[in-house]
C-alpha positions in Angstrom: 28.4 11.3 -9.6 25.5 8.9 -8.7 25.9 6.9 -11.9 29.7 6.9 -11.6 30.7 3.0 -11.8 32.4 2.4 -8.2 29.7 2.3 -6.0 31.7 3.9 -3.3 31.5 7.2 -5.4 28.0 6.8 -5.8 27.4 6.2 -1.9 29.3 9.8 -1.6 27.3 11.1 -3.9 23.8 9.8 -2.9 25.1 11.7 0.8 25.4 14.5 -0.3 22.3 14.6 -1.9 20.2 13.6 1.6 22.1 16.7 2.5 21.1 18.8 0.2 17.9 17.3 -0.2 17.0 19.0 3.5 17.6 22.5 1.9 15.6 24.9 0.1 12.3 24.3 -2.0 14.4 25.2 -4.9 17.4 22.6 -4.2 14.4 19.7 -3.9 13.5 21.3 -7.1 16.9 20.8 -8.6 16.9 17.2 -7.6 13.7 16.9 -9.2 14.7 17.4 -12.8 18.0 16.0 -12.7 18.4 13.0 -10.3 15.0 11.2 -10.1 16.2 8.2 -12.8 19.8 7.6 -10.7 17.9 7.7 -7.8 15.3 5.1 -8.6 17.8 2.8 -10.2 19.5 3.5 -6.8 16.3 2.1 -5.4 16.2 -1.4 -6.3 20.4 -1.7 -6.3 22.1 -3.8 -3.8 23.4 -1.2 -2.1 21.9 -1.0 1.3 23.0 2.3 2.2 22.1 3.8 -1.7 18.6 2.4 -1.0 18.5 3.7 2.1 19.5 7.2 0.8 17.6 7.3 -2.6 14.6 6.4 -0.8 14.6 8.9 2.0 15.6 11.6 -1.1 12.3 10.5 -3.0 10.4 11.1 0.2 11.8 14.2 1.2 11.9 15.7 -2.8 8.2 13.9 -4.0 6.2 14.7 -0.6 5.4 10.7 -0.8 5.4 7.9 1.5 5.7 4.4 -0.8 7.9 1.9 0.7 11.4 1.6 -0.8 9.8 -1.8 -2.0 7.4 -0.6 -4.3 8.9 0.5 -7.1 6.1 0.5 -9.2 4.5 3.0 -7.3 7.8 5.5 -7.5 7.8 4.6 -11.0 4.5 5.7 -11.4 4.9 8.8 -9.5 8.3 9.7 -11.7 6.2 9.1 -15.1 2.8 11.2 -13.5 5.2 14.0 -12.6 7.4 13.9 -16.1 3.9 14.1 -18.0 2.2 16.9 -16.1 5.9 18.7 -16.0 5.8 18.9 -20.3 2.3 19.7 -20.2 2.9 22.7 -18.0 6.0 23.7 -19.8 5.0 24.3 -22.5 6.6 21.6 -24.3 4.2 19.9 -27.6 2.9 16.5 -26.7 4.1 13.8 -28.8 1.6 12.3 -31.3 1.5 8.4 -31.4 
């Protein structure tokens, strides 16, 4: 739901996630592997309330404090923490 194509469905959505975002260590978790991508292109939308939310998600899921203006820096954080998750799962790394 938070890359549906009305916005209002992805303001819902983005909600709910705050929400759930507040639970369990294993929720955040969830959130982690699935939602990170909406949620940064949530970031710099112009949607004040999905900015808002995505950012305050990112905080709460990531444990960091970048301003919901630097996206480079979440971008950065989302790539560091895609690499070390496939070294650590086992997964081959890709040959260039």
């Amino acid at each position: 739901a938070l890359e549906f194509p009305r916005s209002s469905d992805r303001s819902k959505a983005v909600f709910v996630v705050l929400m759930m975002s507040a639970g369990s260590q294993q929720t955040r978790e969830e959130i982690l592997k699935t939602s990170v991508p909406a949620l940064l292109a949530m970031l710099k939308g112009n949607q004040p309330d999905q900015r808002d939310f995505s950012h305050n998600i990112l905080r709460k899921i990531s444990g960091k404090e970048f301003p919901a203006t630097d996206l480079v820096a979440w971008n950065n954080w989302y790539q560091k923490l895609s690499q070390e998750r496939a070294l650590t799962s086992g997964k081959p790394k890709e040959s260039k």
